[in-house]
CHARMM-style PDB file with segment names, atoms N, HN, CA, C and O in Angstrom:
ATOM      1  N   UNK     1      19.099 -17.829  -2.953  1.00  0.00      PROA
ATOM      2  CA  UNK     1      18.069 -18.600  -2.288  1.00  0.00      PROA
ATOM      3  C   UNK     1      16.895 -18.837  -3.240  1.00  0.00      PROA
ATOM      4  O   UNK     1      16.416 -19.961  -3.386  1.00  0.00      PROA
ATOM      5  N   UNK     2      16.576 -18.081  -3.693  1.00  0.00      PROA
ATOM      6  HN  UNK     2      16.965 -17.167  -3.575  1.00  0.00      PROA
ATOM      7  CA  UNK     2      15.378 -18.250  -5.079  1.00  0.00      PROA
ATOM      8  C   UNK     2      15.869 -19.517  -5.757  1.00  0.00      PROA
ATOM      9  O   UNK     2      15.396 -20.647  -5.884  1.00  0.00      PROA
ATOM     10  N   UNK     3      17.323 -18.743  -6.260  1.00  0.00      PROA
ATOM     11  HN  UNK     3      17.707 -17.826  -6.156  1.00  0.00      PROA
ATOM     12  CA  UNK     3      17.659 -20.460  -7.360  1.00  0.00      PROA
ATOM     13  C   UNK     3      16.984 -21.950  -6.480  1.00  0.00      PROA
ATOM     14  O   UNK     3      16.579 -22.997  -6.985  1.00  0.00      PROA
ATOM     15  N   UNK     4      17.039 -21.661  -5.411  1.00  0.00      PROA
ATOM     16  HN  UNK     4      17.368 -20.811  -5.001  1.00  0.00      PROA
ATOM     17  CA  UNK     4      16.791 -23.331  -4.609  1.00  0.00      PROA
ATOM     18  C   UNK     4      15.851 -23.725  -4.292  1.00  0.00      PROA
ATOM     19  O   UNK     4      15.712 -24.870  -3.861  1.00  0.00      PROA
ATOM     20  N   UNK     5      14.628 -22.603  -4.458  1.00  0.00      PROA
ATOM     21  HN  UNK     5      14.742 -21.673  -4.808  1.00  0.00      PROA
ATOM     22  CA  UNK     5      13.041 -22.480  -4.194  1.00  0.00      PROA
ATOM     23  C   UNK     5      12.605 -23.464  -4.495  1.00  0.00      PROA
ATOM     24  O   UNK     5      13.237 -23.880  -5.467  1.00  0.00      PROA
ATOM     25  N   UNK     6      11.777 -24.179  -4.187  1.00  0.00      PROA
ATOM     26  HN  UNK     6      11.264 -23.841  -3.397  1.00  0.00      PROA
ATOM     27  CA  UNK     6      10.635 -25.159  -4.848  1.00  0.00      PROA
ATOM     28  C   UNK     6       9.909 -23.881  -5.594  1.00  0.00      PROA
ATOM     29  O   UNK     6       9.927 -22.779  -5.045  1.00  0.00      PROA
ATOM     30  N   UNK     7       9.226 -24.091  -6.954  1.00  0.00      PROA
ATOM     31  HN  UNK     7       9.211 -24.986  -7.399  1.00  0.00      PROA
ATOM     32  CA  UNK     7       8.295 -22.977  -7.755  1.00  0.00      PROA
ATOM     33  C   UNK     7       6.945 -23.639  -6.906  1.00  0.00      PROA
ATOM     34  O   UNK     7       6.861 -24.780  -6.449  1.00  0.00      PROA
ATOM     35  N   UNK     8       5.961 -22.584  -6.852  1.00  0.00      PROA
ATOM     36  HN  UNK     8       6.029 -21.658  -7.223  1.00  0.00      PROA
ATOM     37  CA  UNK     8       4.618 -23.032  -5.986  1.00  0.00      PROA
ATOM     38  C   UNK     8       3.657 -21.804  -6.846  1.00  0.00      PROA
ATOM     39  O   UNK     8       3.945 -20.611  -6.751  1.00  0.00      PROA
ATOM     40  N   UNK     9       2.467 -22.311  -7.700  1.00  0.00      PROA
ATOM     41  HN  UNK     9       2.233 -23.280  -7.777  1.00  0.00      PROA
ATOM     42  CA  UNK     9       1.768 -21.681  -8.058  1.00  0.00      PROA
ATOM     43  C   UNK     9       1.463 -19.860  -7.239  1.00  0.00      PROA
ATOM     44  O   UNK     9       1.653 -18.828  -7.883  1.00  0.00      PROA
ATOM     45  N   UNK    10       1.190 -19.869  -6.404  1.00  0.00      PROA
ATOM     46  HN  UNK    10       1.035 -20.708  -5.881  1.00  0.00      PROA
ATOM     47  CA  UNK    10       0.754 -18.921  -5.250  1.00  0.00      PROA
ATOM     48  C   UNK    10       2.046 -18.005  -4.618  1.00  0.00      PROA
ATOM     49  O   UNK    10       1.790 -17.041  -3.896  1.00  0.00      PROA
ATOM     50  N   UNK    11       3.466 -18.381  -4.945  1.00  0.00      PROA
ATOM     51  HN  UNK    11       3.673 -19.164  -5.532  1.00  0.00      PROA
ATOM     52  CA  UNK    11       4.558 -17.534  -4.656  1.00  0.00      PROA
ATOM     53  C   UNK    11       4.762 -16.640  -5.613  1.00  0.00      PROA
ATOM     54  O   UNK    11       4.212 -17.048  -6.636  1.00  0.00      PROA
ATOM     55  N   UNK    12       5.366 -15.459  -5.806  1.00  0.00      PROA
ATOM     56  HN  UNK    12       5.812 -15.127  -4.975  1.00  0.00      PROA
ATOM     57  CA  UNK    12       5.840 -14.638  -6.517  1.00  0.00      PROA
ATOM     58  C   UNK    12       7.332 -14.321  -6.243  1.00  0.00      PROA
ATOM     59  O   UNK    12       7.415 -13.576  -5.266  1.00  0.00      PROA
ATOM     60  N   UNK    13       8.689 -14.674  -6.841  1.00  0.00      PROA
ATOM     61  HN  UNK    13       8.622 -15.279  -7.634  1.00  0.00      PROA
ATOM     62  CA  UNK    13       9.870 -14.275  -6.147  1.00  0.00      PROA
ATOM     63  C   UNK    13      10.087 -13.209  -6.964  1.00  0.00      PROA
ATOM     64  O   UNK    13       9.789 -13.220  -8.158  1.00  0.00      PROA
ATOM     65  N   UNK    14      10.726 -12.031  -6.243  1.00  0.00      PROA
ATOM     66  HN  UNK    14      10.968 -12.022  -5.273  1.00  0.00      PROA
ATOM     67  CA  UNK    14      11.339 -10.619  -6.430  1.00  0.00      PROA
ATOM     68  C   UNK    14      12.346 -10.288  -5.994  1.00  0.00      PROA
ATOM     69  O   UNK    14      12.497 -10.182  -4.777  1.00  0.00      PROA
ATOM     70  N   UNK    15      13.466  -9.994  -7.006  1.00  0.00      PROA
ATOM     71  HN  UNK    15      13.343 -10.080  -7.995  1.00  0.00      PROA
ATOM     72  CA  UNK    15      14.050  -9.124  -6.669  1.00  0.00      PROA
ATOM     73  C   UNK    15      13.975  -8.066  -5.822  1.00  0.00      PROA
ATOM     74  O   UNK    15      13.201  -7.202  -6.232  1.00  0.00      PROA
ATOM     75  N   UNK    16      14.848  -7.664  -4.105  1.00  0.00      PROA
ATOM     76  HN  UNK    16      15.478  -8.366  -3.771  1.00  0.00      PROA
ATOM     77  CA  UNK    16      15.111  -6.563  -3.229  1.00  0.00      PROA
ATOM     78  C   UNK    16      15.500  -7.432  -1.961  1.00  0.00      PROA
ATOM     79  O   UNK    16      15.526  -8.626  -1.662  1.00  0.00      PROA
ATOM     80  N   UNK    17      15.883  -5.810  -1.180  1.00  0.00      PROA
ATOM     81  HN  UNK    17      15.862  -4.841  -1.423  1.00  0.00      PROA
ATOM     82  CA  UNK    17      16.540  -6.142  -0.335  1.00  0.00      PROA
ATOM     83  C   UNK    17      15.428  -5.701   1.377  1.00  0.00      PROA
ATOM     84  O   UNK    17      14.376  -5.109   1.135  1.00  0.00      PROA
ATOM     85  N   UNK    18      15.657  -5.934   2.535  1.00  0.00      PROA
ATOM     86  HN  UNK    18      16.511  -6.415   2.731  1.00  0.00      PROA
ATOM     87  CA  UNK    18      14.933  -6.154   3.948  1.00  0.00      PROA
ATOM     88  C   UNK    18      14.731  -4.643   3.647  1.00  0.00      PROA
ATOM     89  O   UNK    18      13.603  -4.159   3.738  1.00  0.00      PROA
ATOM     90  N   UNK    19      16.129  -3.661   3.182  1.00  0.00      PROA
ATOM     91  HN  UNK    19      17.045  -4.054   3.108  1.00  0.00      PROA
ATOM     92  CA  UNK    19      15.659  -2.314   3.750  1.00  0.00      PROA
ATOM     93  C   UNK    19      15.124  -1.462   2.252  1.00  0.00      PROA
ATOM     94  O   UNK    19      14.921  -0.248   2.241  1.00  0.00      PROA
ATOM     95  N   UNK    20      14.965  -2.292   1.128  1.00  0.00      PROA
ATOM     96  HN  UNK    20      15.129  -3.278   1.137  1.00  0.00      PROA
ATOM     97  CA  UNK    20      13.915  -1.839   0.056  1.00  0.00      PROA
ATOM     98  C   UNK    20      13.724  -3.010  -0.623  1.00  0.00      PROA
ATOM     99  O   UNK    20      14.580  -3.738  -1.124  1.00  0.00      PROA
ATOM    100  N   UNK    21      12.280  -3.163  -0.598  1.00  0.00      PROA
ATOM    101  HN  UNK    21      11.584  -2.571  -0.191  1.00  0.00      PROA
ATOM    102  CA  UNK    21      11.263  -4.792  -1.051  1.00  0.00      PROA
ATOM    103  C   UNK    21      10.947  -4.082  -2.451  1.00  0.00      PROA
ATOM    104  O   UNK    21      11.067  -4.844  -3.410  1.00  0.00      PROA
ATOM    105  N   UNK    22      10.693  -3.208  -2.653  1.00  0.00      PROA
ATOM    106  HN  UNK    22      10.596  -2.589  -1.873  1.00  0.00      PROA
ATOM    107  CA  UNK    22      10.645  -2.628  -3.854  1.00  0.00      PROA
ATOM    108  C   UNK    22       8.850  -3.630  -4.000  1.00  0.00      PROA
ATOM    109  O   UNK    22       8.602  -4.294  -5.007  1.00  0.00      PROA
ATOM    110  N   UNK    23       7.676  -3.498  -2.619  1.00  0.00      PROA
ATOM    111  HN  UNK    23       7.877  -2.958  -1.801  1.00  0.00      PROA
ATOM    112  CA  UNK    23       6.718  -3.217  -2.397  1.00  0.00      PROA
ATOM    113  C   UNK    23       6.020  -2.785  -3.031  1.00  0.00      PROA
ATOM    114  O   UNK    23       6.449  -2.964  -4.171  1.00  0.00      PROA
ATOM    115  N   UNK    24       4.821  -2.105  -3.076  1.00  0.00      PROA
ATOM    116  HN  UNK    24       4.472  -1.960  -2.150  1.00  0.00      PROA
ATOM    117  CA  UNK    24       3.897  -1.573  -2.583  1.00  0.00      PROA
ATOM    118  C   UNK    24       3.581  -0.953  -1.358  1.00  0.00      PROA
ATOM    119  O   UNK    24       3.702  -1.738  -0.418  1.00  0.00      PROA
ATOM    120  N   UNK    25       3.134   0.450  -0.961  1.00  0.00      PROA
ATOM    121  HN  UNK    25       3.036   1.088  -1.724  1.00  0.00      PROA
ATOM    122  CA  UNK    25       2.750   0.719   0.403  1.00  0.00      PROA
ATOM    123  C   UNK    25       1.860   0.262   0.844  1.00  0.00      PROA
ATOM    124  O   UNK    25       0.838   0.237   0.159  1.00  0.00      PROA
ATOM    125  N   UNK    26       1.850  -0.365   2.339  1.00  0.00      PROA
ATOM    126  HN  UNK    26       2.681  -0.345   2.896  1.00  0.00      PROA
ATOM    127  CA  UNK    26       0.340  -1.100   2.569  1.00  0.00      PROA
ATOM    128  C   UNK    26       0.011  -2.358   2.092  1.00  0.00      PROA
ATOM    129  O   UNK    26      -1.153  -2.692   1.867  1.00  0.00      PROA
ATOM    130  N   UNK    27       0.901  -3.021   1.937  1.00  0.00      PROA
ATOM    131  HN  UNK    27       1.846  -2.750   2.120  1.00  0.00      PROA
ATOM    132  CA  UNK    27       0.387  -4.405   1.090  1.00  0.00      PROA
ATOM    133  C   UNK    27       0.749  -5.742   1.576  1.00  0.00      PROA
ATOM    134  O   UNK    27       0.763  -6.788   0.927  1.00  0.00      PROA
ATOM    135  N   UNK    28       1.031  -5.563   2.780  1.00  0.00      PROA
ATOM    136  HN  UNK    28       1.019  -4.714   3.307  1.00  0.00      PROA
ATOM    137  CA  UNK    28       1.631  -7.087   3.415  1.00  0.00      PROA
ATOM    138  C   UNK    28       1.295  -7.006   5.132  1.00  0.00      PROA
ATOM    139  O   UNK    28       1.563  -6.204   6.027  1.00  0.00      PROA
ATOM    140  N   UNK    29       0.531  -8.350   5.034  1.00  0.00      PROA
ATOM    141  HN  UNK    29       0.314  -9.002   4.307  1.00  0.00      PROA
ATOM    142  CA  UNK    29       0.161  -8.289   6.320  1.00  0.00      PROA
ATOM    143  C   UNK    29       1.032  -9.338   7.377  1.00  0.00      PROA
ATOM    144  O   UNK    29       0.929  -9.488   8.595  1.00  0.00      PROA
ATOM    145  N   UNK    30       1.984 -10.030   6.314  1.00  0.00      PROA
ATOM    146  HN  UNK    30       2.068  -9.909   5.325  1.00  0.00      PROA
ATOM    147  CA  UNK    30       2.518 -10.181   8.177  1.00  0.00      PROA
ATOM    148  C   UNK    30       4.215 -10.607   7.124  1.00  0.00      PROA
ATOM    149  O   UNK    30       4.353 -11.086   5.998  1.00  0.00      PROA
ATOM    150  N   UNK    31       5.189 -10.166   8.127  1.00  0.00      PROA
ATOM    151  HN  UNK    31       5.077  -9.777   9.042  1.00  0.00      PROA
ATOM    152  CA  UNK    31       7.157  -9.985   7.585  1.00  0.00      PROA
ATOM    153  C   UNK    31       7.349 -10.952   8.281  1.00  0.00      PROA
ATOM    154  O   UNK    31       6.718 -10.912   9.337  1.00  0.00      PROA
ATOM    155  N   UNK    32       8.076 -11.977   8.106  1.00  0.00      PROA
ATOM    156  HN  UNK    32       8.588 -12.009   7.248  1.00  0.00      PROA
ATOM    157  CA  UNK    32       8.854 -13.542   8.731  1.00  0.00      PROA
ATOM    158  C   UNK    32      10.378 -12.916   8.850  1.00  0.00      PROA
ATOM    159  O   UNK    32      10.638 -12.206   7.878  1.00  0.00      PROA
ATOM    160  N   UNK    33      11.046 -12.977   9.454  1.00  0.00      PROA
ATOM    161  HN  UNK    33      10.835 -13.553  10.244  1.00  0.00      PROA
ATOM    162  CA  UNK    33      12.645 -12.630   9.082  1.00  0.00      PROA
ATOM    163  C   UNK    33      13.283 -14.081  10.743  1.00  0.00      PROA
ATOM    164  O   UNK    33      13.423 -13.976  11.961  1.00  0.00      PROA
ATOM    165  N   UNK    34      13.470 -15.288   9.645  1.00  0.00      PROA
ATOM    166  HN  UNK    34      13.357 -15.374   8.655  1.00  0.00      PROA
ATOM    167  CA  UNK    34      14.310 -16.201  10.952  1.00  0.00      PROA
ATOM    168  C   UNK    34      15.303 -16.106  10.574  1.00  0.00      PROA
ATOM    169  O   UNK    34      15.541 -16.288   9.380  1.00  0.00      PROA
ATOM    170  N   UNK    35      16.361 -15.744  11.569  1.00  0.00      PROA
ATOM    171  HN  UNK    35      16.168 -15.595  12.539  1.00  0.00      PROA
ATOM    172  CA  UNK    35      17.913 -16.081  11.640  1.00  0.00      PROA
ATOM    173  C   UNK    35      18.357 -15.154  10.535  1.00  0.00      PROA
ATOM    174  O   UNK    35      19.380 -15.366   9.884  1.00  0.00      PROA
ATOM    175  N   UNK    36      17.501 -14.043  10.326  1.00  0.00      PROA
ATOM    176  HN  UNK    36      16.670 -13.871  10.855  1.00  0.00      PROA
ATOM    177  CA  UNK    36      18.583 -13.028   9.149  1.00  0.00      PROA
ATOM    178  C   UNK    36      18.124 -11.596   9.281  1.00  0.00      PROA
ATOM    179  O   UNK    36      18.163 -10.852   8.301  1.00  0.00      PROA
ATOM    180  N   UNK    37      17.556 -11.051  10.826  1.00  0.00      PROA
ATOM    181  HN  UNK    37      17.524 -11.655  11.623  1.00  0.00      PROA
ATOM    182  CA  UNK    37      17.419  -9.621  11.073  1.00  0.00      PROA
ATOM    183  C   UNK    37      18.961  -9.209  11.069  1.00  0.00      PROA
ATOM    184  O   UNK    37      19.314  -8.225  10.421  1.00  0.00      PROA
ATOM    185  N   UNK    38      19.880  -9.973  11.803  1.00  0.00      PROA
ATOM    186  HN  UNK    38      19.593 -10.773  12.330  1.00  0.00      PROA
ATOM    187  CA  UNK    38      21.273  -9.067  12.304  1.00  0.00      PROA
ATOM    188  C   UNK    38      21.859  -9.275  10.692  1.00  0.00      PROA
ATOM    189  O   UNK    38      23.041  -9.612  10.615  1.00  0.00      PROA
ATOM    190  N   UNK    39      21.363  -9.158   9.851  1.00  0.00      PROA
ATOM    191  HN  UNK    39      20.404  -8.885   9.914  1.00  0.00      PROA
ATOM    192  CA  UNK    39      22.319  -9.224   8.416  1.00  0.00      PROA
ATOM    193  C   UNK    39      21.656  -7.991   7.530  1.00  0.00      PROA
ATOM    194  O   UNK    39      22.086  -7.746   6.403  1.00  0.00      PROA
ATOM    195  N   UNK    40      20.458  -7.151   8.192  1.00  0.00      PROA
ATOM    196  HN  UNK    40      20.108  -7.350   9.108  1.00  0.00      PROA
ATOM    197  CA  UNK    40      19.653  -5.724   8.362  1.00  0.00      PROA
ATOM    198  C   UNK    40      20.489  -4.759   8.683  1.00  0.00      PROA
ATOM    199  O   UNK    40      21.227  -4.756   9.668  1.00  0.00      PROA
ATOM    200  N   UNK    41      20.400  -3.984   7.923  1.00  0.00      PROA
ATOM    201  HN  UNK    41      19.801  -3.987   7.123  1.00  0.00      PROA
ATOM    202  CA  UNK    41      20.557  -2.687   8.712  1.00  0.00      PROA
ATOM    203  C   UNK    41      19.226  -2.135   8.938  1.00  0.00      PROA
ATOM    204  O   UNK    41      18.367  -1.656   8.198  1.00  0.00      PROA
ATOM    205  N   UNK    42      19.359  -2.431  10.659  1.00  0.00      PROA
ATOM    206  HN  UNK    42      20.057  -2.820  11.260  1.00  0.00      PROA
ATOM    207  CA  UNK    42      18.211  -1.946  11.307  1.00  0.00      PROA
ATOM    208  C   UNK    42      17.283  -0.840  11.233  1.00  0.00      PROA
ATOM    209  O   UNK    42      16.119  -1.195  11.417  1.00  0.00      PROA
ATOM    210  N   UNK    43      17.447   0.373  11.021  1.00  0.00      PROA
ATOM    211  HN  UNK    43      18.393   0.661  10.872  1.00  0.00      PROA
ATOM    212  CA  UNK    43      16.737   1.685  11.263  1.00  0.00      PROA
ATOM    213  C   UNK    43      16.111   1.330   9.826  1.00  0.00      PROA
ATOM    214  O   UNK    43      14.906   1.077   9.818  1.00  0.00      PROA
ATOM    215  N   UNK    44      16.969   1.278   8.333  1.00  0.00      PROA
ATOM    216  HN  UNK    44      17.948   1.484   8.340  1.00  0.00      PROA
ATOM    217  CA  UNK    44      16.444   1.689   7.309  1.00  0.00      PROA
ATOM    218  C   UNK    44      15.313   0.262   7.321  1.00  0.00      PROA
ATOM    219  O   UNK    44      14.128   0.588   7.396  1.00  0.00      PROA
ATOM    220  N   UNK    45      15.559  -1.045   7.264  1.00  0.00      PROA
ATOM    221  HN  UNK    45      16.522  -1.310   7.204  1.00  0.00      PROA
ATOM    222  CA  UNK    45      14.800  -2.415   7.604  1.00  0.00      PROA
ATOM    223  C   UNK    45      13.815  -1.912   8.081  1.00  0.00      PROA
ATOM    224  O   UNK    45      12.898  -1.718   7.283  1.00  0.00      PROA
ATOM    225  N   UNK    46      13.546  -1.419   9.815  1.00  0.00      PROA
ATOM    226  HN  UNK    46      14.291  -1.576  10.463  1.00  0.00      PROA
ATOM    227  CA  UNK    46      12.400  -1.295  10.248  1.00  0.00      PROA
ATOM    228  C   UNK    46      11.312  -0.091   9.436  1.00  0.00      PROA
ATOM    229  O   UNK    46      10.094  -0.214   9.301  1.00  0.00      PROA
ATOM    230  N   UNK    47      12.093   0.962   9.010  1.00  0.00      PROA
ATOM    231  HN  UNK    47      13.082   1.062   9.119  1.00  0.00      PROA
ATOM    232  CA  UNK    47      10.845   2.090   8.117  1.00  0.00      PROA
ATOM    233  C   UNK    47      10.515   1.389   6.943  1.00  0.00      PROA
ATOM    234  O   UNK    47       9.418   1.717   6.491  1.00  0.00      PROA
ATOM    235  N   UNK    48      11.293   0.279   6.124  1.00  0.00      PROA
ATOM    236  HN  UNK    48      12.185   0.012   6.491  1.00  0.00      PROA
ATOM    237  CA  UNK    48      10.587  -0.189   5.361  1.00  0.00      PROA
ATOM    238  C   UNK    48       9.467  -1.560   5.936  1.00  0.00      PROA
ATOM    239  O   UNK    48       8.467  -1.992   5.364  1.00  0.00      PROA
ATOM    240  N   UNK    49       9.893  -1.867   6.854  1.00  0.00      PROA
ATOM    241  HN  UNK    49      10.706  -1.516   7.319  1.00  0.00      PROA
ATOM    242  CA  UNK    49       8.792  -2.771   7.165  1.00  0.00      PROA
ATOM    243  C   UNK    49       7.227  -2.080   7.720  1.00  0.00      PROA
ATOM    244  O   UNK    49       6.065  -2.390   7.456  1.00  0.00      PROA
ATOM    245  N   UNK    50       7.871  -0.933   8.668  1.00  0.00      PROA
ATOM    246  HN  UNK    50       8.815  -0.681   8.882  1.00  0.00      PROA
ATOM    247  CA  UNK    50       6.450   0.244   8.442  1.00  0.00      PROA
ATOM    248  C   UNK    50       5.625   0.551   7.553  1.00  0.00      PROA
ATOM    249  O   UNK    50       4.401   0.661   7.628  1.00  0.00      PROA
ATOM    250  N   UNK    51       6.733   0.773   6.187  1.00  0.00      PROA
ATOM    251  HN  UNK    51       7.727   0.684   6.126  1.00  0.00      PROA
ATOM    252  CA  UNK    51       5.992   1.066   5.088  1.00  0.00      PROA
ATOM    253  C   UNK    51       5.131  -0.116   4.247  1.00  0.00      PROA
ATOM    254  O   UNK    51       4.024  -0.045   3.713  1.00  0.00      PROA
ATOM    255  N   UNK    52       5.841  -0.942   4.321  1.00  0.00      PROA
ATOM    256  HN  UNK    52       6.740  -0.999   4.754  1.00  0.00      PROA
ATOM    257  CA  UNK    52       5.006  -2.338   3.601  1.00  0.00      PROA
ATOM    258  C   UNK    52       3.662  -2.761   3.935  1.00  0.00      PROA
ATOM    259  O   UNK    52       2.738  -2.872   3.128  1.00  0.00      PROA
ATOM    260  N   UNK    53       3.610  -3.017   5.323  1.00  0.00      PROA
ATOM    261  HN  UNK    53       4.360  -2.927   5.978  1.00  0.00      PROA
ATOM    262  CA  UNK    53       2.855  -3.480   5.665  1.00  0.00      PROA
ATOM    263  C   UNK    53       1.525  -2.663   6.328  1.00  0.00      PROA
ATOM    264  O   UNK    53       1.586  -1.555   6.861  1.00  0.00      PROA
ATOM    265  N   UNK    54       0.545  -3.330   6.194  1.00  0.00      PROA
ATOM    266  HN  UNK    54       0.495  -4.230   5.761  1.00  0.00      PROA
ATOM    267  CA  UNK    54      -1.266  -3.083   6.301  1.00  0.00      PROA
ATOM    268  C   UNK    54      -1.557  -2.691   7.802  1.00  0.00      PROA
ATOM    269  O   UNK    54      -0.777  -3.162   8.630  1.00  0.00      PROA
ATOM    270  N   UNK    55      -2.316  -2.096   8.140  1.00  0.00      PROA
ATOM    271  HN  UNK    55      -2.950  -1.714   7.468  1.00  0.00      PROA
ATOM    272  CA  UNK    55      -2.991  -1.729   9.531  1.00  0.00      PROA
ATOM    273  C   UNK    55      -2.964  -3.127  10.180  1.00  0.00      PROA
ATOM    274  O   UNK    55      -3.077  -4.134   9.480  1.00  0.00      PROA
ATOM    275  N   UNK    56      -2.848  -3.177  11.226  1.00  0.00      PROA
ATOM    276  HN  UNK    56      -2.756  -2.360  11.795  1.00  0.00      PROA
ATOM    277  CA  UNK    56      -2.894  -4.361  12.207  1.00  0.00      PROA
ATOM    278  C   UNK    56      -1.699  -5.780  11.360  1.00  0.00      PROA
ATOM    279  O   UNK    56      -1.646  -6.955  11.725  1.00  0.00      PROA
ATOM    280  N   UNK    57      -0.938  -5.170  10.272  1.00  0.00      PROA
ATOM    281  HN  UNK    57      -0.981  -4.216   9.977  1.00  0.00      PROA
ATOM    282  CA  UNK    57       0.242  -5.874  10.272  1.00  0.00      PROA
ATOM    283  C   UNK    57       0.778  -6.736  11.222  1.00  0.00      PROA
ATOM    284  O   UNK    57       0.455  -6.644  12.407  1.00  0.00      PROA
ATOM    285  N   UNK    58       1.626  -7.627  10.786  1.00  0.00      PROA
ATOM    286  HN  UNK    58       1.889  -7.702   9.824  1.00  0.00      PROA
ATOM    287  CA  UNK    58       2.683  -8.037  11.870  1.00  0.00      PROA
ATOM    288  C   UNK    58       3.766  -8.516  11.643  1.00  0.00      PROA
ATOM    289  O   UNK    58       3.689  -9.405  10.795  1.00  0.00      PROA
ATOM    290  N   UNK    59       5.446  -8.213  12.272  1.00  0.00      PROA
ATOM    291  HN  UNK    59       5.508  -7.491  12.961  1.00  0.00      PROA
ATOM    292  CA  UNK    59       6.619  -8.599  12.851  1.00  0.00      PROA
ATOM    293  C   UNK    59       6.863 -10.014  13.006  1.00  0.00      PROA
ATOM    294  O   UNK    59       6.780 -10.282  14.205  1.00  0.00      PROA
ATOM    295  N   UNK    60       7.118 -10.998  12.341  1.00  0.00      PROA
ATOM    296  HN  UNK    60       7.185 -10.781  11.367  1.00  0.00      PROA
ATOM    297  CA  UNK    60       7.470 -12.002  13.409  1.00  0.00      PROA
ATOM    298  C   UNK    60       9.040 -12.672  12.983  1.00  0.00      PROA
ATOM    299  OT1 UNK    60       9.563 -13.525  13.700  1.00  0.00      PROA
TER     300      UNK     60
END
């Protein structure tokens, strides 16, 4: 999916996967996942999305 990206000054693409972003703790305030949670493995996905993301974070 990267290969097909438009490049946009303000993006950064990285290498990882839903259940390791290979992050920062605390550093993202809001996770998008359309049409590709059930391709997660759920439990490990959701503690890393715990971990990523900032106080008053958000899921969508």
């Amino acid at each position: 999916m990267r290969s097909a990206a438009e490049p946009h000054p303000q993006v950064e693409f990285r290498s990882g996967t839903a259940e390791a972003t290979g992050l920062n703790t605390n550093c993202v305030d809001l996770i998008t996942c359309c049409q590709s949670f059930h391709w997660f493995e759920p439990i490990a996905t959701l503690q890393e999305f715990h971990r990523i993301l900032r106080s008053g974070g958000r899921v969508a």
